[in-house]
C-alpha positions in Angstrom: 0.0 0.0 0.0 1.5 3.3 -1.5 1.3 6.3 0.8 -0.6 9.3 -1.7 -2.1 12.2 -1.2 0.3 15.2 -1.6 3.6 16.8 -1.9 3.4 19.8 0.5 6.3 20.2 3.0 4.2 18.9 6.0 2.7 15.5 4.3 6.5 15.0 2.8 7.8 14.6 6.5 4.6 12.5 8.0 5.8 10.2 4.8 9.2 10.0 5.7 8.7 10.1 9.7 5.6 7.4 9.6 6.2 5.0 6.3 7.8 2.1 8.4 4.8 1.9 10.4 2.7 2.3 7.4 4.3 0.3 4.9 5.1 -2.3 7.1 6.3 -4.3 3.6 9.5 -1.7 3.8 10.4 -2.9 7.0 13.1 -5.2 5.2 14.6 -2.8 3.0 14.8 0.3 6.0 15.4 -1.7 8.9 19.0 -2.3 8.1 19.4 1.7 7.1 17.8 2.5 10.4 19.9 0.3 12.6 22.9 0.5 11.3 22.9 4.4 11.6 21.0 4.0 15.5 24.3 1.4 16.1 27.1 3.5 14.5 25.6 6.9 15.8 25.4 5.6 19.2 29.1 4.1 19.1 30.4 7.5 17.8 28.4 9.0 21.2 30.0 6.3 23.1 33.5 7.0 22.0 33.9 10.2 21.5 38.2 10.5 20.5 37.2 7.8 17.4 36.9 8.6 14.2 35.6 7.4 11.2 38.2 5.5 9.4 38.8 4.7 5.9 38.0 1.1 6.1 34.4 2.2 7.3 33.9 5.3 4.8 34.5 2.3 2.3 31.8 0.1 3.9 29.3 3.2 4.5 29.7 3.6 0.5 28.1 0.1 -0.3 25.5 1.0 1.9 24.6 3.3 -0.8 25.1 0.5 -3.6 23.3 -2.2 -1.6 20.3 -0.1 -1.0 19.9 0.9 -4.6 20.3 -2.9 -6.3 17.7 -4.1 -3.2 15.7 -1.0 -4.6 16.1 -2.2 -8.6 15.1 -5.3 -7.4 11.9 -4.7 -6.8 9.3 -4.6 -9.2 7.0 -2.3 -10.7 9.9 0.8 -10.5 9.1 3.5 -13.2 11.9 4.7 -15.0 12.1 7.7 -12.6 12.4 5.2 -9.6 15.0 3.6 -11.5 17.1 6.1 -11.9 17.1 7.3 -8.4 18.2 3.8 -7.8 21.0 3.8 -10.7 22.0 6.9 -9.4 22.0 5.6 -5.8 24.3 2.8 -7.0 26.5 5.6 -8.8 27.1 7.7 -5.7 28.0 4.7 -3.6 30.2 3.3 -6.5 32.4 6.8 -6.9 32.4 7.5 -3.3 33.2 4.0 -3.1 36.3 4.3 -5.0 37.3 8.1 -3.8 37.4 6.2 -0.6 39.2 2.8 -1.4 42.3 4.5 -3.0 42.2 7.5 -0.7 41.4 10.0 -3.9 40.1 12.9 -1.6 41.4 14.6 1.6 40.5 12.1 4.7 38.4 15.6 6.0 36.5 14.9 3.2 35.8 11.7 2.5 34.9 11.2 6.3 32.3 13.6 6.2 31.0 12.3 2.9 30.6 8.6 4.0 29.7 9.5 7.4 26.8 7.1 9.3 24.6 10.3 9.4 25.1 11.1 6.0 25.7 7.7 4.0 22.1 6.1 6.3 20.2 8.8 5.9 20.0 9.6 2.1 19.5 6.6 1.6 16.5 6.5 3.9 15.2 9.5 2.2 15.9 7.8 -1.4 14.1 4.5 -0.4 11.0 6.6 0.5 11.2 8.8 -2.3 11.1 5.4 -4.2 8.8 3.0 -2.7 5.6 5.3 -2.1 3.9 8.0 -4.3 5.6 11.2 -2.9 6.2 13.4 -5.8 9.6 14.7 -6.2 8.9 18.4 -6.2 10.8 21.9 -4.6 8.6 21.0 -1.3 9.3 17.3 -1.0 13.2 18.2 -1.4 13.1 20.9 1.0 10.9 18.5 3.5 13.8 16.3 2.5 16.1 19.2 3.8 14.2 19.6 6.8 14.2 15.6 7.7 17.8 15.2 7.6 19.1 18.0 9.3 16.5 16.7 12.2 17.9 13.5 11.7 21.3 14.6 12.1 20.4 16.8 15.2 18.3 14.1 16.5 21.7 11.9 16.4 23.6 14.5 18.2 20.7 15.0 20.8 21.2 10.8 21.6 25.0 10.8 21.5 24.4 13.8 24.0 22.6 11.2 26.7 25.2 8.8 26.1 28.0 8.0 28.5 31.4 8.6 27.4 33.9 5.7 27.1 36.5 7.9 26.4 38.5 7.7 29.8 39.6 4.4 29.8 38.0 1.1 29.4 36.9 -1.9 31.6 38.7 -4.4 29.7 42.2 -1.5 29.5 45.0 -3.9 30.4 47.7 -1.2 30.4 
């Protein structure tokens, strides 16, 4: 069952916010994108001195190709669909390789393939996708709006976590 009924700004974010619930059918394609970026944003809260490394901007980037073939195999994608999946599949794959032969700046190709990034576009593109929300200046800007909350949403839960960053339990040193 399609979500429909609008492209305004405020039914664009009830779609992304609500469609797990309501499509319960997505639950296989979002639940890894949801939590893997709950586990890696909560890790990153957790240990606060770590950084993303290039091993894991790598593995962030097939996120991004993983979620667009799981998307291109489904059926019934129009061609528009499609493409937002090919192009899905593109980012990942360039990113992918900026990453795997170190082709960028670390700065850069951390925050590019960052969790909050890398998980949640490609939340956004799997909605976008699997229901009927138009692609239109409102949906993108709802789109705008839903991932900055995301990302200060992340932030707010790192914020409640405890820091591991004085020493560890199992520190044998």
């Amino acid at each position: 069952m399609a979500i429909t009924g609008g492209s305004s700004i405020g039914y664009a974010l009830e779609t992304f916010i609500y469609t797990p619930i309501r499509q319960p059918e997505l639950i296989p394609t979002l639940l890894p994108i949801i939590l893997g970026a709950v586990v890696i944003e909560l890790y990153f809260g957790k240990f606060t001195n770590e950084e993303l490394g290039w091993n894991t901007s790598v593995g962030n980037a097939v996120i991004w190709i993983t979620t667009g073939a799981n998307l291109l195999l489904s059926s019934g994608l129009q061609q528009a669909e499609q493409q937002a999946a090919y192009g899905l599949i593109a980012v990942g794959s360039l990113v992918g390789y900026m990453d795997f032969y170190h082709k960028w700046p670390d700065t850069i190709a951390f925050l590019v393939s960052s969790s909050g990034i890398v998980y949640t576009l490609a939340y956004i593109t799997v909605i976008f996708v699997k229901t009927d929300l138009e692609v239109t200046d409102q949906t993108l800007q709802a789109a705008a709006v839903f991932f900055i909350g995301v990302q200060a949403a992340f932030k707010i839960l790192q914020g409640f976590e405890s820091t591991a960053d004085q020493g560890s339990d199992y520190d044998f040193e």
